[in-house]
C-alpha positions as CSV (number, residue, x, y, z in Angstrom):
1,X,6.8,82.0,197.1
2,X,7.8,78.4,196.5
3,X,5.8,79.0,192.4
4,X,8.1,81.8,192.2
5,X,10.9,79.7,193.2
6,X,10.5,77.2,191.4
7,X,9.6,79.7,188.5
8,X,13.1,81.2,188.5
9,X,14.9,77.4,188.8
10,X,13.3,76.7,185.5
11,X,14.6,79.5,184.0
12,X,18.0,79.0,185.4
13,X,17.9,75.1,184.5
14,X,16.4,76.4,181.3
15,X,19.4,78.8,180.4
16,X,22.3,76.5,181.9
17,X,20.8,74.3,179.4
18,X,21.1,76.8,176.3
19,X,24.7,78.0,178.1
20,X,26.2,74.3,178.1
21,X,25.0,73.9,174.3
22,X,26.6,77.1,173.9
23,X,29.6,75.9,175.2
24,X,30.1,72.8,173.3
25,X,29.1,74.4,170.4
26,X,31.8,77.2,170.8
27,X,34.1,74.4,171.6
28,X,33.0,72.4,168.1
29,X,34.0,76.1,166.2
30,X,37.4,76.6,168.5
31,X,38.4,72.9,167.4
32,X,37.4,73.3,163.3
33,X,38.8,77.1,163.7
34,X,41.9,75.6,164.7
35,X,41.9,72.9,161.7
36,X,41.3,75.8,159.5
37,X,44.3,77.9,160.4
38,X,46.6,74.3,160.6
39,X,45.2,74.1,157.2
40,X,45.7,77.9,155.8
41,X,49.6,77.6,157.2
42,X,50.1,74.2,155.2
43,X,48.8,76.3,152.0
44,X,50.9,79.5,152.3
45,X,54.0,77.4,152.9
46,X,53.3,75.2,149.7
47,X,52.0,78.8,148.0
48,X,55.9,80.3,149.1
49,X,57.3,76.9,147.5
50,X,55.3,77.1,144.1
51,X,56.4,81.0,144.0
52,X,59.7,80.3,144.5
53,X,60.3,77.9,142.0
54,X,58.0,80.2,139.5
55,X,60.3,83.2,140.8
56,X,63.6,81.0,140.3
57,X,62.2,79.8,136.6
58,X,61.3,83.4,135.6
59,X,64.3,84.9,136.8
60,X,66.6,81.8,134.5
61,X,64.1,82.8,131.4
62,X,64.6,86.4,131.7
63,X,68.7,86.0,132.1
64,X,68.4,83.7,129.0
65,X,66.3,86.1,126.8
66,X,68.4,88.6,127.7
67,X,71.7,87.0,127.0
68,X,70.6,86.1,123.6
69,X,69.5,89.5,122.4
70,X,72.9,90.8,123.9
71,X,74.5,88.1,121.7
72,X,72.3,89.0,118.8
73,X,73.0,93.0,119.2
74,X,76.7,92.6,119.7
75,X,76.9,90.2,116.4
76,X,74.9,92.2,114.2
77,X,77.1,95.3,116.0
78,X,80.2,93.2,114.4
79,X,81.6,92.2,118.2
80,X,84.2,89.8,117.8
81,X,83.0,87.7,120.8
82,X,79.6,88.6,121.8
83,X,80.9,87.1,125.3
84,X,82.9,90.4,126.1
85,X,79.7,92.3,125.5
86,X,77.7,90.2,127.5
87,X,80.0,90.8,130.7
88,X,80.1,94.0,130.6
89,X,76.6,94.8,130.3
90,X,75.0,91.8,132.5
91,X,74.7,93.7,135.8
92,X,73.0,96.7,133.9
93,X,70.3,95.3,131.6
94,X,67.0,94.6,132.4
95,X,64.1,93.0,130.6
96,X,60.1,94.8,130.1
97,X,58.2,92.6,128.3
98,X,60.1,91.9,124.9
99,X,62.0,95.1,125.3
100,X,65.9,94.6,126.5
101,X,67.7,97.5,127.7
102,X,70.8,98.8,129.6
103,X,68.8,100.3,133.3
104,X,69.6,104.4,133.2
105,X,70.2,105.0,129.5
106,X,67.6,106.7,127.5
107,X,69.4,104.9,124.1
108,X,68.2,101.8,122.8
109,X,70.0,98.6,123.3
110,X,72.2,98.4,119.9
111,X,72.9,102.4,120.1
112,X,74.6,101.3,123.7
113,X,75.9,98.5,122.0
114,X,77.2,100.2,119.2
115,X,78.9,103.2,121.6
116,X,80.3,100.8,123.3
117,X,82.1,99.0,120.5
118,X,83.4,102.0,119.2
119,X,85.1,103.0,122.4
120,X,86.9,99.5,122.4
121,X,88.0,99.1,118.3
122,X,89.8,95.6,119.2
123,X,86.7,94.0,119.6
124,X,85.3,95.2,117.2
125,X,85.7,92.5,113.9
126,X,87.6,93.5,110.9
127,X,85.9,94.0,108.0
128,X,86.1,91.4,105.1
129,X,88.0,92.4,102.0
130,X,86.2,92.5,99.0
131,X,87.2,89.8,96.8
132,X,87.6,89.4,92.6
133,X,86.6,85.7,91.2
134,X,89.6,84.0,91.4
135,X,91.5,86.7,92.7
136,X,94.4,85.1,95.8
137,X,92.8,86.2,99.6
138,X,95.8,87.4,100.7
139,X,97.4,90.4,100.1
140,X,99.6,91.2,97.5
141,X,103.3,92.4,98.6
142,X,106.5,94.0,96.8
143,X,108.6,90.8,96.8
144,X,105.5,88.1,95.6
145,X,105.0,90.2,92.5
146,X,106.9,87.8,90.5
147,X,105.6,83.9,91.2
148,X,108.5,81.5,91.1
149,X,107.5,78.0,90.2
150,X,110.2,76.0,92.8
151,X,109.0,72.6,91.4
152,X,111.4,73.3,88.3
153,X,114.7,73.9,88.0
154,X,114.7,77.1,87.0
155,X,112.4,78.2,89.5
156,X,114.5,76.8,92.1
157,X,117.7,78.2,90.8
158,X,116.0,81.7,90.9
159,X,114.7,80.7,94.4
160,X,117.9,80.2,96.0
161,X,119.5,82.8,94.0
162,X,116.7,85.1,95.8
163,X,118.2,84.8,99.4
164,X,121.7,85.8,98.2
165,X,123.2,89.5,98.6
166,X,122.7,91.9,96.4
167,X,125.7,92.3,94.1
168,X,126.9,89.1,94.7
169,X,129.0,86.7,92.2
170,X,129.0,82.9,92.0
């Protein structure tokens, strides 16, 4: 009985030697397992930063693209200040790709534009008179269809005369 004692301490040495291997080799992963998720948390916080700032720089460049094409649709739409259109339809545009429109309307962006200048005439800019070569820019009236030259003396006789009562004698 003492061979078959001795047998089975052998095997028992034999696997408390594989166990304690085991066991410092489980202990090496637990340690370079624990590096690893130190390691993965450091990279999704600097991963959150970097997408923030990308976020942040996307959302500036998609305000500014569509602030100019809402500048550029209200001009060419004959807005007075293309700043009046741009605060009323900030909150409701969005931006797809190169397309800008006004979220919910089925229109296009200068129909929408163009609607809502009509609906609001005072910003809308006046349209330019159409001018004759050498013709004056201002309107003619009743009284300035004679020109009186004040620099003579004629012309400022007539002048003053012009401011006096009808039927008056001097």
């Amino acid at each position: 009985m003492s061979s078959t004692l001795k047998a089975l301490m052998n095997e028992k040495n034999k696997r408390a030697g594989v166990s304690a291997a085991t066991v410092s080799d489980t202990e090496a992963l637990v340690k370079k397992m624990a590096t690893l998720e130190s390691n993965l948390r450091s990279l999704q916080k600097e991963r959150d930063e970097w997408k923030g700032k990308y976020d942040s720089h996307s959302t500036a460049s998609t305000q500014k693209d569509i602030r100019e094409e809402l500048y550029k649709v209200a001009a060419a739409a004959g807005a007075v200040d293309p700043e009046d259109v741009y605060s009323r339809f900030i909150g409701k545009t969005k931006k797809d790709g190169d397309r800008v429109f006004i979220d919910g309307s089925e229109k296009t962006l200068s129909e929408d534009i163009s609607e809502f200048l009509a609906s609001k005439p005072h910003l809308i800019r006046a349209p330019a008179a159409e001018q004759r070569p050498g013709a004056s820019p201002y309107p003619a009236s009743a009284k300035s269809e004679k020109v009186v030259d004040v620099r003579t003396n004629e012309g400022a006789t007539e002048y003053a005369r012009s401011f006096m009562p009808p039927g008056f004698k001097s």
